[in-house]
N, C-alpha and C positions, 0 to 999 in steps of 0.2 A: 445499276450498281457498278461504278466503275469500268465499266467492258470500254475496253480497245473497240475496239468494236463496236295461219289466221289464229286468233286467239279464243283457245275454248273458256278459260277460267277469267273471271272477272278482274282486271289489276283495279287495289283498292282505290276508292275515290281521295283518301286523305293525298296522294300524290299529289292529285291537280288541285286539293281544296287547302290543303294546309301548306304547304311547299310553295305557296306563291304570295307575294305580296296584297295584304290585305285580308287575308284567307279569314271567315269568321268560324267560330261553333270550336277555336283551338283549346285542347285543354292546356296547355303550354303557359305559365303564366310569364311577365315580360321581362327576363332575363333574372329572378330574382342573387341577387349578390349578397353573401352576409358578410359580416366584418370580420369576419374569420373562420376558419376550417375548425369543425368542431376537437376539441379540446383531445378527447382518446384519440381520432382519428389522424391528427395532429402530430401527436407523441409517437406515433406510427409510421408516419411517414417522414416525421424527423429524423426518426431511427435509421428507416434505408436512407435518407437523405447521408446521412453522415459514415453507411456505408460505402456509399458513392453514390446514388440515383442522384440526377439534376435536372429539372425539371419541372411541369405542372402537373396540378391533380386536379378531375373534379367530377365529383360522386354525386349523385342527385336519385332522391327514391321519392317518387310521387310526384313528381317534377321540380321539387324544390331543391336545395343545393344543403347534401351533409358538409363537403367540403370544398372548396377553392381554395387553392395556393400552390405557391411555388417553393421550390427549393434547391440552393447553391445557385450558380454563376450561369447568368445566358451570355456574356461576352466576356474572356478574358482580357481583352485590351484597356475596356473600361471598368470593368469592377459591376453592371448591371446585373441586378438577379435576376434569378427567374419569377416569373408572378403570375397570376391569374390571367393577365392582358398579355402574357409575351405569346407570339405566332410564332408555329412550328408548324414545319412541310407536314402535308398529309402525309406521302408517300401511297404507296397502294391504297389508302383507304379512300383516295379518289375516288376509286372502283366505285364504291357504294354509290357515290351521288353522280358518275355517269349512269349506272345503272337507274336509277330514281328518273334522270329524265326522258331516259328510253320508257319506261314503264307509263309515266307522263303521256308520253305522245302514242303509246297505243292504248290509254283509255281516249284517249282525242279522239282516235280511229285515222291516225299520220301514218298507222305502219302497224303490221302484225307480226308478231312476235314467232312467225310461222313463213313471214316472207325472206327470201334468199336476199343475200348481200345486192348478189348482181345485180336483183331488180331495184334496190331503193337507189344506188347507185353504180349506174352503167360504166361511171370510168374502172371499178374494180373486177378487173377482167382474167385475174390466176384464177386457181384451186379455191381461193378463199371466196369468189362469186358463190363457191356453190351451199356455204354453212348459210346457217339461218341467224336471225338475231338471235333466236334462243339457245343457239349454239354457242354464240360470242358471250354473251351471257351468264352461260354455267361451264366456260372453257372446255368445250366437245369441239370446237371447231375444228379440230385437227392443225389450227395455224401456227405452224412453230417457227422460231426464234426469232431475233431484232432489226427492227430498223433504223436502230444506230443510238449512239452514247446519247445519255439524258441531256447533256448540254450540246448536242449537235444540231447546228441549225439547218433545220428541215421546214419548210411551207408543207400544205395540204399536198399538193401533187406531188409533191419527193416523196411525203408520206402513202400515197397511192401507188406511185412505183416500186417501194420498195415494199409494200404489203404484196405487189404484184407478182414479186421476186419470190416471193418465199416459198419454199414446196412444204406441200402437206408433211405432218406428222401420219396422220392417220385419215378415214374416210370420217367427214364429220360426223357426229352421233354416235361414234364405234368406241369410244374411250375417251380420255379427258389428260389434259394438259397444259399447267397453267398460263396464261398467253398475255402480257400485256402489249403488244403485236393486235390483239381480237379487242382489248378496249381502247384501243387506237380507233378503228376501223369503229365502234360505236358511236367515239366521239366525232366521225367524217359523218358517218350516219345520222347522227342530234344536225349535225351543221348541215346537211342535206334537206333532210325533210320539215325542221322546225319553221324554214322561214328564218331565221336570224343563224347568226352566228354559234358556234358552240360558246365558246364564251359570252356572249351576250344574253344565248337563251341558259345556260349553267347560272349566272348572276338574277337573272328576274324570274328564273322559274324552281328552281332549286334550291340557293341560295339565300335566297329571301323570304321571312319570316315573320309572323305580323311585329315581332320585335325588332325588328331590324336586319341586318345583311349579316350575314352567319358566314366570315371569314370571305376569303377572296383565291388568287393565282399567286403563287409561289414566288413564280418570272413574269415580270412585266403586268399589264392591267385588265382588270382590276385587282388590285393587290389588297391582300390582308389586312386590314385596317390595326394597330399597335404596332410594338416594340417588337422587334425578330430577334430569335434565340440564333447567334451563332453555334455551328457544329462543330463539334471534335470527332476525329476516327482513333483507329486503334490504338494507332502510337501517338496519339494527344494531339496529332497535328491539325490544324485547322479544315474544316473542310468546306465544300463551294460554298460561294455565298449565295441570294439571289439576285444577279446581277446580272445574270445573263440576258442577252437583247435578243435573242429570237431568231427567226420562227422557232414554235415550242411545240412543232408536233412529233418530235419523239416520247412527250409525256403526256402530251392531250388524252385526257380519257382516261388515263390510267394510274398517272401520278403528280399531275401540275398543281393539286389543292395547297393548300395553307388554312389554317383555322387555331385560336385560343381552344384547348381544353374547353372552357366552359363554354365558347363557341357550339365545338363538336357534341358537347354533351348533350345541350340544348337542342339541339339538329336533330340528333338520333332520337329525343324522348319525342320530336315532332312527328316523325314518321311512324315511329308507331303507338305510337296515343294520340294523334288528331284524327285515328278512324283503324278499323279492322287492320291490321299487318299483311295478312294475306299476301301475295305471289312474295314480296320484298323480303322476309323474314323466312318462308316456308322451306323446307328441304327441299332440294330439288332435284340434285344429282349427286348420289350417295359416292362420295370415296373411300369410306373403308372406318373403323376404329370409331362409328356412332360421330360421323364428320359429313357433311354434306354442302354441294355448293347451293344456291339460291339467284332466284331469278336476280335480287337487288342486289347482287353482288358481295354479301357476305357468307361466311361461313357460318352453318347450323350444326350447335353438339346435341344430340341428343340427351336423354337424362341418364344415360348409363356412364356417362364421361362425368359428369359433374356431379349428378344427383339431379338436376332438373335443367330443361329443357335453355339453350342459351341463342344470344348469336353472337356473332366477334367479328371481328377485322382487325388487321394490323400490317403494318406496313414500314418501312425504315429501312436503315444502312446504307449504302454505297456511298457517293461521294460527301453528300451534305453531312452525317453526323446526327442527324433527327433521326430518330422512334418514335412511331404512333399507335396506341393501341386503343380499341375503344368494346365495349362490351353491354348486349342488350341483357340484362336477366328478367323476362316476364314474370315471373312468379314471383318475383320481389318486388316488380315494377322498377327498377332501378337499374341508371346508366354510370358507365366506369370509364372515362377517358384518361389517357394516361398520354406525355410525350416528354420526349429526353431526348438533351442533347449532347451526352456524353455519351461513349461505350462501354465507361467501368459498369455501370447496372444499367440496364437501358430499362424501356418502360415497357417492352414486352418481357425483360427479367423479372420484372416487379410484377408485373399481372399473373405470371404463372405462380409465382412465389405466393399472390395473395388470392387470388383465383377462387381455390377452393372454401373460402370463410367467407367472401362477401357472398358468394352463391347460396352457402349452406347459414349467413346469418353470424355466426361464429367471430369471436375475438382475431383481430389481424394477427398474423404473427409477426417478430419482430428481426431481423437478423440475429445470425450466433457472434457475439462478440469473440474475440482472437484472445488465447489465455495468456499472451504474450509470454516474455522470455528469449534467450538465444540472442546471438548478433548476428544483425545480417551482413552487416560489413566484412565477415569472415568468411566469408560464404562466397564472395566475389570468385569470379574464373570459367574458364572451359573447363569441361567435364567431359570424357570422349568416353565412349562404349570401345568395348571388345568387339564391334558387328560394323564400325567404321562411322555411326553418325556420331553427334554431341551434343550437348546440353551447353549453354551460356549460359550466366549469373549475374545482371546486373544488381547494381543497388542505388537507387533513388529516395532522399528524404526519407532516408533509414526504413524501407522497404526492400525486399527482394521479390525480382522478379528473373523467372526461368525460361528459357525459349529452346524450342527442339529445333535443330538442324539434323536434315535427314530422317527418311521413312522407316528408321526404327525406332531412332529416338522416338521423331510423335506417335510412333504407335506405342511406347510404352509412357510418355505422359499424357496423350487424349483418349484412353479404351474409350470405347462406344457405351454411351448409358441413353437408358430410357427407349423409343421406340425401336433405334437404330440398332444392329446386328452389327460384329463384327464382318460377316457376310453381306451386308449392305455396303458397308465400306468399301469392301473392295469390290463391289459391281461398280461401284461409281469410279474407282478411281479407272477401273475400265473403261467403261463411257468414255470419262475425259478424255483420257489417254487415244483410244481412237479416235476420236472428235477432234483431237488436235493431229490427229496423222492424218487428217484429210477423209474419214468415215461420214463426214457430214458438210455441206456445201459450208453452213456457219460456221464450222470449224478450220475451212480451208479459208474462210475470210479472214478468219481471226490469226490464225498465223500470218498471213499476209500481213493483217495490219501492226503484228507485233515486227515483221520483218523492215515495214517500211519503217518505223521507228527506231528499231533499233540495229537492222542490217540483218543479213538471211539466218536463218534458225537453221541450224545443221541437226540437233538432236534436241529431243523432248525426255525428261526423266521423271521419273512420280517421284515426288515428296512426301506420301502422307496421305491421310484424311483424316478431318477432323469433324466434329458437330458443332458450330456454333451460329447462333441466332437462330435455333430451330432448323437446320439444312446442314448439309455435308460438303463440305467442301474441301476439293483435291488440290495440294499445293504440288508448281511442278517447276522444272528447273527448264529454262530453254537458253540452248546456248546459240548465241548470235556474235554476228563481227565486234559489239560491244561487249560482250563477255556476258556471261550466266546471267538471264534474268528469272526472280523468284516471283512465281504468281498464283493466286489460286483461283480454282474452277467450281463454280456448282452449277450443275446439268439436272433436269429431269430424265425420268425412264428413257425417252427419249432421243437423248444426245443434247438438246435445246440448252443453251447456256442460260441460266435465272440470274445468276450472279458471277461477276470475277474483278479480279483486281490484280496488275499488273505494269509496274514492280510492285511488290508487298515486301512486308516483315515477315519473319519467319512466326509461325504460331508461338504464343508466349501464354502464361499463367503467373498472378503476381501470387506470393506467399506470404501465409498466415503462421505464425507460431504455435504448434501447440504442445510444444514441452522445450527444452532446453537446446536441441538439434533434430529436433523434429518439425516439418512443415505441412500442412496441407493448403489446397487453391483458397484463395479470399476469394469465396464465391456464397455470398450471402444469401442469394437467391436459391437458392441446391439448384441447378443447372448446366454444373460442369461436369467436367469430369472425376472422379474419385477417383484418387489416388495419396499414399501419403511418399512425403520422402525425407530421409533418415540421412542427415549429413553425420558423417567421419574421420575425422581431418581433411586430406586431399582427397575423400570419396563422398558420392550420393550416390542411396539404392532407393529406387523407384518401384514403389510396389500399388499395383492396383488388380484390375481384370485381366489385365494382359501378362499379369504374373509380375515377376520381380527383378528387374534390372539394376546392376552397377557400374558406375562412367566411374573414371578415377583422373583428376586434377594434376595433370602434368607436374613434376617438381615440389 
């Protein structure tokens, strides 16, 4: 994400029977496509559509397809929409189908899911020799942080060295922390033991379906077969494309996929309805809130979270501008693949927002429409606090939108909602804060590499935390021979950097009217933050959980 920077339980047979080309006995029928997304479901997702989601959909219960389609723009240079056939990066949901062909190769009996790193492959000679697969697996291997930016060109051996670098988090088995670093090191392991190539055995043993080739590699080949969704980030600007020439093992394993929705969808009902789900689906290592990771590399809610029993994956953000989300519901039989390539609702906003009703059966819900009213044009300016930070006011195509500069400001327009604590907030913004004073080897890289960019960093300053895309993220100021640069951090328990990006925008909220000078967030999804804000001629008072602030409009 943008960073500078033996087996006792049987794995089920559908891995090696259905997951490979020509497989018979599949219940999967051969990609069935209808002519259209059914008609409610349709009206549904036209609705976030035209809140902002851009993107595809596709719903399938019983293997067949309730819905396919797309919605809004996959390129803005040329005007191409989104459809059914546009390819979008997996991102993390990789995971799952590196995991699928490890699971693969120890029903072979290639490898046990009980054997150390070291032994399947000798070159890997740190801390990390000593986790198991099934440590890499369900992220216990204690292997923390990166071996360099998703577009950095790494071969397998760079990739070995710098997995070689890395110091434990923890002793493996002792705790858990999410490692795309540990399904790097799966995917050397697939390319080790398989006999072929990671990519070659990913495309004929995973990938391929008695229907045909279910998506392809993000970068380079074999690539995704259709049309690719350009990305947008925050501030709308475009984000990578896939074009980068390689080596690509900074994402091997862990996030180099690409696949169509209906691709993805099709994929997931394969694995588990062309035999038993077993080890791929099962809980396996509980983290907390009815969450659990799994051998196949998803996450297991149990029924106290939903109402009944799920699994998920998702994955997005950093440079490209693609979100992936995808969702097993057994008890309905039905799969939910969701991907977006814009930030205004991404398509993990839209799965939490719809989550609950496709689970429980239930009518989607639809966005809250904006009761409009008010000018935003008036509204334009800096806004500064009494405590030194400020508020900005843009207005775009007769929208406003708000941005906080300074760690009070965002602490009085992002309070913490939903799992996070105010108290978690500021643990993290701890972490970071040390993590960048040199508390952790990846954090002394990481200013180095902001130093070689932008000249030596004399001081680190916190900006904030905020929650967005499900994680918290500490914005901080560092000031170098080029002057302040603004960035932000998400670390686990840890210290481990998950995400950053640097330089950034200052965190921003666009606004919705809902009386005359009154605003609250256009957050259709209920995902943000609550808060509303009360403009006054040259004043806005910001009132939410953090209580009730007022900046006043110079002049």
């Amino acid at each position: 994400m943008g960073m500078l920077s033996a087996v006792r339980m049987r794995v089920p047979a559908l891995l090696i029977g259905v997951l490979v080309a020509g497989a018979a006995g599949c219940a999967v029928e051969e990609r069935p496509v209808p002519a259209q997304c059914d008609a409610t479901l349709d009206a549904v997702f036209a609705a976030w559509a035209r809140a902002g989601f851009s993107g595809a959909v596709a719903v399938s219960t019983g293997g067949r397809f309730d819905c396919l389609a797309g919605y809004g723009v996959a390129d803005d240079t040329t005007g191409a929409r989104n459809s059914a056939d546009t390819v979008f990066s997996l991102g993390s949901v990789s995971k799952v189908l590196t995991a699928t062909a490890i699971l693969q190769l120890a029903e072979a009996g290639r490898l046990s899911l009980d054997d150390r790193v070291g032994e399947l492959v000798p070159a890997v000679t740190g801390p990390a020799a000593e986790a198991t697969v099934r440590h890499l697996l369900l992220h216990t291997s204690g292997i923390d942080g990166s071996i360099g930016a998703d577009d950095e060109p790494l071969d397998r051996a760079g990739a070995i060295a710098a997995i070689n670098r890395l110091e434990p988090a923890f002793p493996p088995g002792t705790d858990d922390a999410y490692s795309n670093a540990g399904y790097t090191l799966l995917a050397i392991i697939i390319d080790t033991v398989s006999g072929k190539s990671y990519r070659d055995y990913t495309l004929q043993h995973v990938l391929t379906l008695p229907g045909g080739v279910a998506g392809g590699f993000w970068h380079g080949r074999p690539a995704a077969a259709g049309p690719v969704a350009a990305g947008y980030l925050d501030d709308g600007e475009p984000g990578r494309s896939n074009d980068f020439a390689g080596p690509y093992w900074t994402t091997e394993g862990n996030g180099s996929l690409a696949m169509t929705t209906e691709e993805l969808a099709t994929w997931t009902y394969a694995l588990f309805k062309g035999g038993p789900a077993g080890l791929a689906g099962e809980p396996g290592h509980a983290v907390g809130e009815g969450r659990s990771h799994t051998l196949g590399g998803w996450m297991a809610f149990d029924a106290s979270v939903y109402g009944l029993p799920i699994v998920a994956a998702a994955g997005g953000g950093g440079d490209v501008g693609h979100d992936t989300a995808v969702v097993w519901i057994p008890g309905r039989d039905r799969v939910i693949a969701l991907s977006s390539n814009r930030a205004v609702l991404t398509a993990e906003e839209l799965l939490a927002a719809t989550l609950p009703a496709l689970v429980a059966g239930d009518p989607l819900p639809v966005p809250t429409a904006s009761s409009g009213g008010g000018d935003p044009a008036a509204l334009a300016g800096r806004y500064r606090l009494d405590t030194g930070g400020s508020f900005q006011v843009t207005v775009a195509d007769g929208r406003a939108r708000i941005a906080a500069n300074g760690a009070d400001a965002v602490g009085v327009l992002f309070p913490p909602r939903g799992r996070f604590t105010a108290a978690d907030l500021r643990r993290h913004e701890e972490r970071v804060l040390g993590m960048l004073a040199g508390g952790t080897r990846e954090g002394r890289e990481e200013r180095e590499a902001v130093a070689d960019r932008f000249g030596p960093v004399t001081a680190v300053t916190g900006g904030g935390t905020v929650v967005a895309d499900g994680e918290m993220r500490t914005y901080v100021t560092m000031t170098t021979r080029d002057g302040p640069q603004l960035g932000w951090y998400a670390v686990d328990e840890h210290s481990t950097i998950e995400g950053a990006e640097l330089p950034t925008v200052p965190p921003a909220l666009t606004l919705a009217p809902v009386g005359a000078d009154r605003y609250r967030p256009d957050d259709p999804a209920g995902t943000g933050p609550l808060v509303t804000l009360d403009f006054d001629g040259g004043r806005v008072t910001v009132t939410g959980a953090a209580g009730t602030a007022t900046a006043q409009r110079p002049g």
